[in-house]
C-alpha positions as a Markdown table, in Angstrom:
| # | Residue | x | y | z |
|---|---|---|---|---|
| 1 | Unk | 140.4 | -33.8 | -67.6 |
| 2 | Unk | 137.4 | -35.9 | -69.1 |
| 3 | Unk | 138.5 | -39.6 | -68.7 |
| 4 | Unk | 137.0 | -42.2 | -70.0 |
| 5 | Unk | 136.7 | -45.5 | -68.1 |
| 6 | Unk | 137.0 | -48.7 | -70.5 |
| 7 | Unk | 136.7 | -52.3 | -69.2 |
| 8 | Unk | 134.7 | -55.2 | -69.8 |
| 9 | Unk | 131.3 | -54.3 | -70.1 |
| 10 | Unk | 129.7 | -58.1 | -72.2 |
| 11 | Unk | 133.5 | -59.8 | -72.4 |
| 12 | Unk | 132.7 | -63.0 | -70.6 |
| 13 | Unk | 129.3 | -63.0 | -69.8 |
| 14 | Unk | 127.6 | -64.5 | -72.8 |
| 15 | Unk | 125.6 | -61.9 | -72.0 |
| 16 | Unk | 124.1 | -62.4 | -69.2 |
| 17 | Unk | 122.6 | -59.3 | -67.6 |
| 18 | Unk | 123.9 | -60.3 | -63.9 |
| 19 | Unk | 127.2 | -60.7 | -64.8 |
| 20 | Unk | 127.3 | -57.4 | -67.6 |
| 21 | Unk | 125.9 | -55.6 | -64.6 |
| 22 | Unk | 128.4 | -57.1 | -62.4 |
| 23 | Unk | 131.3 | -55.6 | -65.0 |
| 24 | Unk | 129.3 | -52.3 | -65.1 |
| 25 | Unk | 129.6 | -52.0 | -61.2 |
| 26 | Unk | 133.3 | -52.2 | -61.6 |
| 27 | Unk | 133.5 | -49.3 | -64.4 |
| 28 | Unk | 131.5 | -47.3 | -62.0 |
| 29 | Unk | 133.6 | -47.9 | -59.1 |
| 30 | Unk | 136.3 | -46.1 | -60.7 |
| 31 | Unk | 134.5 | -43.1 | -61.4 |
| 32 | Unk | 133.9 | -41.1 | -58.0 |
| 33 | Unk | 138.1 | -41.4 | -57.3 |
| 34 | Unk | 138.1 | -40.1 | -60.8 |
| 35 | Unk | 135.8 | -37.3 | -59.8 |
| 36 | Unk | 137.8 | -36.9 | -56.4 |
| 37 | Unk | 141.1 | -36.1 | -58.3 |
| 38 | Unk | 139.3 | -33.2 | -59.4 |
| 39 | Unk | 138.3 | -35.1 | -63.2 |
| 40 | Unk | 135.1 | -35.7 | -64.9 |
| 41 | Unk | 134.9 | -39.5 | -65.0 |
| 42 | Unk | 132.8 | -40.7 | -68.2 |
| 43 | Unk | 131.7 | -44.3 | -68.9 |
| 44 | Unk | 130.4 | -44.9 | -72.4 |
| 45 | Unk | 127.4 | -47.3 | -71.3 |
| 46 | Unk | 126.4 | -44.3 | -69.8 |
| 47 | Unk | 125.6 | -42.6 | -72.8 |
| 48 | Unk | 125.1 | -45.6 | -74.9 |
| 49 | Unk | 122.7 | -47.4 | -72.4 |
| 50 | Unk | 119.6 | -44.9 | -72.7 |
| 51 | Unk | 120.4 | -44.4 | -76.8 |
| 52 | Unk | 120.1 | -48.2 | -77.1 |
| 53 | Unk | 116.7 | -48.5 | -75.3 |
| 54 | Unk | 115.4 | -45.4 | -76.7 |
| 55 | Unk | 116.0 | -46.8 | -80.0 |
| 56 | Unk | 114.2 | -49.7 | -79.3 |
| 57 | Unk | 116.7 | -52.6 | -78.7 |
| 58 | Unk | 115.5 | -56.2 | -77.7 |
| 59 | Unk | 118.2 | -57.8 | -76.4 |
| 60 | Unk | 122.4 | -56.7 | -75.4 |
| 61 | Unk | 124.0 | -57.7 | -78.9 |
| 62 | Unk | 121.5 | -57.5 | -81.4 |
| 63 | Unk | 121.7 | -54.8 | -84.2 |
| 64 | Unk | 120.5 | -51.5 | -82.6 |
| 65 | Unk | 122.7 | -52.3 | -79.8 |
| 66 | Unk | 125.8 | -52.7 | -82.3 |
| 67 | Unk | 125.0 | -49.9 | -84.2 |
| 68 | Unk | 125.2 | -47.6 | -81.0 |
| 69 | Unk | 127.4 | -49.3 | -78.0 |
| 70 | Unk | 131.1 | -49.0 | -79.5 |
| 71 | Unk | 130.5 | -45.8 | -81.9 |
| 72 | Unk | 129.4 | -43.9 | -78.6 |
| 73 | Unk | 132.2 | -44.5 | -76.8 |
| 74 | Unk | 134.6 | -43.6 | -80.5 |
| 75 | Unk | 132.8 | -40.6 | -80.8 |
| 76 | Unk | 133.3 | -40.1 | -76.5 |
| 77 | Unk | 136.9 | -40.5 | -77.0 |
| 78 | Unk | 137.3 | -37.2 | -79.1 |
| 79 | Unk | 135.9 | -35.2 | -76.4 |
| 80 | Unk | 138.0 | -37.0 | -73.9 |
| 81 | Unk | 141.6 | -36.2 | -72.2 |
| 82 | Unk | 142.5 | -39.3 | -71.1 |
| 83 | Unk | 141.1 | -42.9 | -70.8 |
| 84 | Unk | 141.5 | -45.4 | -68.1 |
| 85 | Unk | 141.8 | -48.8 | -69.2 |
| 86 | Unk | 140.8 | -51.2 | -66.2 |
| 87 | Unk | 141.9 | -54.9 | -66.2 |
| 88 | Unk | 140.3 | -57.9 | -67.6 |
| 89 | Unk | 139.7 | -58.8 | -71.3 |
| 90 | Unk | 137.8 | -56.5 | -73.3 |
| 91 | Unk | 138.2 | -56.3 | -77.5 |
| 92 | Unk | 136.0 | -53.1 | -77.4 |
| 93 | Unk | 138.2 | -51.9 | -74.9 |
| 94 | Unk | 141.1 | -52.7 | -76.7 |
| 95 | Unk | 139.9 | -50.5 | -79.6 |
| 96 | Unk | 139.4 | -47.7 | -77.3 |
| 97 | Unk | 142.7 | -47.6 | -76.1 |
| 98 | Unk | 144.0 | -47.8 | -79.7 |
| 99 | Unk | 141.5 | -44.8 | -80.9 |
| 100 | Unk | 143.2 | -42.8 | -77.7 |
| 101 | Unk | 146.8 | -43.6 | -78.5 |
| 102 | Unk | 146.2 | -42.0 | -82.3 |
| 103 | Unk | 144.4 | -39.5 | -80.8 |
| 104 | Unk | 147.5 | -38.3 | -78.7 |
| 105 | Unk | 145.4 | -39.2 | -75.3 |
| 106 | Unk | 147.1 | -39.7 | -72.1 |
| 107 | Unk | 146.4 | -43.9 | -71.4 |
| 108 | Unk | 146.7 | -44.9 | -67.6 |
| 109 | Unk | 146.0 | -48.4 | -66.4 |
| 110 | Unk | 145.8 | -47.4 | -62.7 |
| 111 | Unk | 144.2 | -45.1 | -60.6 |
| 112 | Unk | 147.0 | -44.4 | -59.2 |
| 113 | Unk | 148.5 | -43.0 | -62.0 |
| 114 | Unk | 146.1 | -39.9 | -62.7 |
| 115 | Unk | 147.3 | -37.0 | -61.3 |
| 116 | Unk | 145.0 | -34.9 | -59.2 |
| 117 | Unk | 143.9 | -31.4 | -61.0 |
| 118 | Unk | 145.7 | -28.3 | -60.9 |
C-alpha cells in the first residue's frame, strides 16, 4: 500500500520554522516502520515542500504556499491506500482523513494497526 502520513505540519507553531520542522521530524519518523511493513510511506510536504519554493514562496502561509500545501496532499490522497493519521491537532489533517473516508481508504491512527504486506 501507498500511505499517507498526516499530522501537524504548522498547527501550533505560529509558524515558526523550528517548531514546523520539529512537527516534520515526527511525520518522518513514522515513515521507515511504514516502509518496514513492506508499504510506501508518503508525506505530502514532501512533495509540496520543493513545489512551494520552486514557485517562488516567501514565507510558510503566504499565497503560493496556500495554493500548493493542502491541494498536494488532496491530489496525494487519490493515489494512496491508506492514510495514517498521527496525533496532535491538525485542521489540514482533519480534511485529509475526511477526503480518505469518501474515498473508501483504509484510516489507521497507529502504527500498530497496519498490517505488514503480503
Amino acid at each position: 500500500m501507498m500511505i499517507l502520513i498526516a499530522g501537524p505540519y504548522r498547527s501550533g507553531t505560529n509558524n515558526n520554522l523550528e517548531l514546523i520542522k520539529k512537527n516534520m521530524n515526527r511525520l518522518e519518523s513514522m515513515a521507515l516502520p511504514i516502509f518496514r511493513k513492506g508499504h510506501i510511506p508518503m508525506i505530502g510536504e514532501w512533495v509540496a515542500n520543493p513545489l512551494i519554493e520552486s514557485a517562488g514562496s516567501k514565507e510558510v502561509g503566504d499565497d503560493i504556499f496556500n495554493e500548493i500545501q493542502y491541494p498536494t496532499a488532496h491530489r496525494l490522497l487519490i493515489k494512496c491506500d491508506a492514510i495514517l493519521r498521527i496525533e496532535g491537532d491538525s485542521k489540514g489533517a482533519d480534511q485529509d482523513v475526511e477526503i480518505a473516508k469518501k474515498l473508501g481508504l483504509k484510516v489507521y491512527y497507529n502504527l500498530k494497526e497496519i498490517p505488514g504486506a503480503k
